[in-house]
C-alpha positions in Angstrom: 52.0 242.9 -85.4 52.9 243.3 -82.0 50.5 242.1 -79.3 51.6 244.2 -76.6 50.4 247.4 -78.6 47.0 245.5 -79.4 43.6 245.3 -76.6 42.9 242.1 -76.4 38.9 241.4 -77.5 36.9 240.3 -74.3 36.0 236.7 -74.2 34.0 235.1 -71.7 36.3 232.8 -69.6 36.6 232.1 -66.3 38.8 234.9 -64.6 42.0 232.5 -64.1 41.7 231.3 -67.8 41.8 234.7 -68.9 44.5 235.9 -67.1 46.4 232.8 -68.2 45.5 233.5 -71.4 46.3 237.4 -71.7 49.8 236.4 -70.3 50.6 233.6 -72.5 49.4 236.2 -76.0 51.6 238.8 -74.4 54.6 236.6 -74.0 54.0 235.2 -77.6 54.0 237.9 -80.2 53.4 237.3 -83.6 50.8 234.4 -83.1 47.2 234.9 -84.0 45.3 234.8 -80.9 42.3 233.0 -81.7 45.2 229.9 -82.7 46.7 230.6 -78.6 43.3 230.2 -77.7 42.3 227.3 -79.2 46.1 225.4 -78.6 45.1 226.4 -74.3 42.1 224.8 -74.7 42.8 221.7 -76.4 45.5 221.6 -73.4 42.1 221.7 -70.8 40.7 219.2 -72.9 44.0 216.8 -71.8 43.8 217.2 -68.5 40.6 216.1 -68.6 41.0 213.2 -70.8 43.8 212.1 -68.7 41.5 212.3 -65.3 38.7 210.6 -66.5 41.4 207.6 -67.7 42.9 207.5 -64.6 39.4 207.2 -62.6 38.7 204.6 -65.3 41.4 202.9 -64.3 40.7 202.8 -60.9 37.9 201.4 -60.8 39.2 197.9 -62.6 41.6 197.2 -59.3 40.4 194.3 -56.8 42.5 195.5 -54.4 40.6 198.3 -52.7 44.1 200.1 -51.4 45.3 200.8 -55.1 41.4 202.1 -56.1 41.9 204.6 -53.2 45.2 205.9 -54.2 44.2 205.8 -58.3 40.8 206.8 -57.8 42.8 210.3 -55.5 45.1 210.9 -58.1 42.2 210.9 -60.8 39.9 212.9 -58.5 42.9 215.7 -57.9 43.5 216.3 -61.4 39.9 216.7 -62.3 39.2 219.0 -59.4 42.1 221.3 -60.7 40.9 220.8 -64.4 37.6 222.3 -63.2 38.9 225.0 -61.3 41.1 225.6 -64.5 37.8 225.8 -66.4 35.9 227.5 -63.7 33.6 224.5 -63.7 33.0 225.0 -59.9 31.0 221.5 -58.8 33.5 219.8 -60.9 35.7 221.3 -58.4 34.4 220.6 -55.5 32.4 217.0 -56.3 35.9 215.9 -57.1 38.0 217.7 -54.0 35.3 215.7 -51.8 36.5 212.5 -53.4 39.9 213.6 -52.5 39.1 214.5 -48.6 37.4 210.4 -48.9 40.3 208.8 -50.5 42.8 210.3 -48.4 40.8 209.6 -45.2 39.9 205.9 -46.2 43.9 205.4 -47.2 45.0 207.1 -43.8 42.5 204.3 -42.0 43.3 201.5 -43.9 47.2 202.3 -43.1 47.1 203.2 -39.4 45.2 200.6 -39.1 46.5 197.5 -37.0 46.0 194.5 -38.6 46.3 190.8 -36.8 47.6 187.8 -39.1 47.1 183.9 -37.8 48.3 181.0 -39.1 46.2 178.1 -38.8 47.3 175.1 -39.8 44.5 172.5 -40.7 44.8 168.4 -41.7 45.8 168.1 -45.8 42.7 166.5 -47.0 40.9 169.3 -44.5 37.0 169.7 -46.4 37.4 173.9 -46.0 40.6 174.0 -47.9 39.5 171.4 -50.8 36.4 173.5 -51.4 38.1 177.2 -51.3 40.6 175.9 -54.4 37.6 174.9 -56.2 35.7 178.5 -55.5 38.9 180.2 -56.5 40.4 177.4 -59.1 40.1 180.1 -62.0 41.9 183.1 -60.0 44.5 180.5 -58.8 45.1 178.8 -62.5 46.4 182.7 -63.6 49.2 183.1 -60.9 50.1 179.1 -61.0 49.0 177.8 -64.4 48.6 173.8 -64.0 48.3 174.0 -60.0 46.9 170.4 -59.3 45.9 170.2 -55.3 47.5 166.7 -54.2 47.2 166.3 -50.3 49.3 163.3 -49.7 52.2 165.8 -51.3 51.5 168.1 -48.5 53.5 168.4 -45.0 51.7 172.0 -43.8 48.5 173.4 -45.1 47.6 176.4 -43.7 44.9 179.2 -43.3 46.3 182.7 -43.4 44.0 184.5 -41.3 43.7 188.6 -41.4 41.9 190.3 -38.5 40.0 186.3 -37.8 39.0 186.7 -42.1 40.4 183.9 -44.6 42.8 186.2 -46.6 44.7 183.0 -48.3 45.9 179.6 -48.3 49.8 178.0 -48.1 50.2 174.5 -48.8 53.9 173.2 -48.6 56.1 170.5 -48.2 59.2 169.5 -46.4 62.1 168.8 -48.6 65.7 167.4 -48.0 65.2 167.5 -44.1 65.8 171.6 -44.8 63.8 172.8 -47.9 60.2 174.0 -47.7 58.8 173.9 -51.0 56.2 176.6 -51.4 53.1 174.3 -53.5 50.8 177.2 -53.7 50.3 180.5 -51.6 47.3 182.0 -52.8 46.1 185.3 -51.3 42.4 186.7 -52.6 42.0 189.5 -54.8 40.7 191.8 -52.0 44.1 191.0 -49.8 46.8 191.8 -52.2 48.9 194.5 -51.0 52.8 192.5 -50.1 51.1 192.1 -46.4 50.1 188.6 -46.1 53.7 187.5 -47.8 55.4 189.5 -45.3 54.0 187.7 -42.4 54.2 184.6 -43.8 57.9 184.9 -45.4 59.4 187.6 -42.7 57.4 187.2 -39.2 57.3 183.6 -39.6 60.9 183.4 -40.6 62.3 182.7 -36.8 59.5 180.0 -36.4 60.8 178.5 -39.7 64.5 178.5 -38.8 63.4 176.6 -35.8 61.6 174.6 -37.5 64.8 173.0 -38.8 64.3 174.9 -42.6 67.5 176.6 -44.2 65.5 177.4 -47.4 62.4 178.2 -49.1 61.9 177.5 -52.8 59.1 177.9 -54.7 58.5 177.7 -58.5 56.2 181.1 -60.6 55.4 180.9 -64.3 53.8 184.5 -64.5 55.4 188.2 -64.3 53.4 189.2 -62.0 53.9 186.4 -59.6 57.5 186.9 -60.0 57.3 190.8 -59.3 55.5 189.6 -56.1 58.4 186.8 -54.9 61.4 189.0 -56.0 59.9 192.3 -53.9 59.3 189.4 -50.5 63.5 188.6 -51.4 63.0 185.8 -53.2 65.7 185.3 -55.6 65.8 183.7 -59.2 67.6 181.1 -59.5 66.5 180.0 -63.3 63.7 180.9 -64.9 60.8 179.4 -63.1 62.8 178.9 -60.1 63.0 181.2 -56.9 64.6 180.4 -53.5 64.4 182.3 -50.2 67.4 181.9 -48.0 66.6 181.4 -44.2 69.9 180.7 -42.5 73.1 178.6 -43.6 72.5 175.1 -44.6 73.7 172.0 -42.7 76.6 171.5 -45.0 77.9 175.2 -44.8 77.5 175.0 -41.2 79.4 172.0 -40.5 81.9 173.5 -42.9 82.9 176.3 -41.1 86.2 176.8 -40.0 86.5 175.7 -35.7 83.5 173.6 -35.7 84.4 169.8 -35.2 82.2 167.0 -37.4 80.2 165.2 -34.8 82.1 161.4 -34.1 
């Protein structure tokens, strides 16, 4: 049977749906209608499934710039799934969550931000009781991290807009190597920001400093996704090394530069 000789019964749908519908039968001949129909709406069904994941999803991230941007993605697709199904406050609860997101995200990113470093003594009280506050959160990016002050040349505060975002504790190595002990940033800080500043608009101050190189060691994927997008690079596979300038030895190896008497 041919469709487009047949009137199609009238079925109580939102207009779009059954416009959708009537043009997805008359492009289909030889299907039963009543199976189009029930393939379009398990389709809806999907897209709302899929939303409602998404939302779910968002709402299990610390950091509050990757809710924003999951939370808008979920919120779009269920305001179009309830225009789709002419579910209208679906709509619009869900295209206000959008206009929220989106103006939260455009704040949090036009937003100037001031970063401090502030470097405190290594047996300094403050620093001895944030590692025990956040000792489980720290043992899951360095498994086995034992705090051991006499190790320590620099401890510092990593202050964002005058707030504690995170700690770096380090150590001088070689004359030229800082070794990176632990840099811990908290949960509601970790967007690549406090890294930066320490790894990229420190990086003059630590050339100065005398330092050719920054190692570091990471025993979790995730730490290692966060060292290898700052330009750290592998070197085995719990080692990573940042490269600051040329080492003494390449230095004085250049060709046209005299060894000092």
């Amino acid at each position: 049977m041919d469709y487009r000789q047949v009137k199609l019964p009238v079925i109580h749908l939102p207009i779009l749906r059954q416009i959708k519908m009537c043009t997805f039968v008359l492009s289909a001949p030889g299907q039963d209608f009543f199976t189009v129909l029930v393939m379009e709406t398990d389709f809806l069904h999907w897209i709302g499934y899929a939303a409602s994941v998404i939302i779910a999803v968002s709402m299990t991230m610390s950091s509050i710039v990757k809710f924003r941007m999951i939370n808008l993605a979920g919120a779009a697709i269920f305001c179009v799934y309830g225009i789709l199904i002419g579910a209208i406050p679906v709509a619009v609860l869900n295209g206000f969550i959008v206009l929220v997101d989106i103006y939260y995200l455009v704040n949090i990113f036009s937003q100037k931000e001031v970063f401090e470093k502030m470097r405190v003594r290594n047996d300094n009280k403050y620093i001895k009781r944030f590692l025990e506050f956040y000792h489980d959160d720290i043992q899951r990016f360095s498994p086995g991290f034992e705090h051991k002050p006499e190790l320590n040349t620099y401890s510092f505060l990593i202050l964002r807009n005058m707030a504690v975002a995170g700690i770096l504790l380090a150590r001088r190595e070689q004359g030229e190597i800082l070794h990176i002990l632990l840099d811990y940033v908290k949960a509601e800080y970790r967007d690549f920001k406090n890294g930066k500043f320490i790894f990229h608009r420190l990086k003059d101050e630590m050339i100065r400093d005398g330092f050719t190189r920054v190692v570091t060691q990471s025993h979790t994927p995730r730490h290692k996704k966060y060292l290898k997008k700052l330009g750290f690079k592998q070197v085995n596979d719990i080692q990573f090394e940042l490269r600051l300038s040329a080492s003494r030895s390449e230095q004085a190896s250049k060709p046209g530069r005299k060894d000092p008497q």
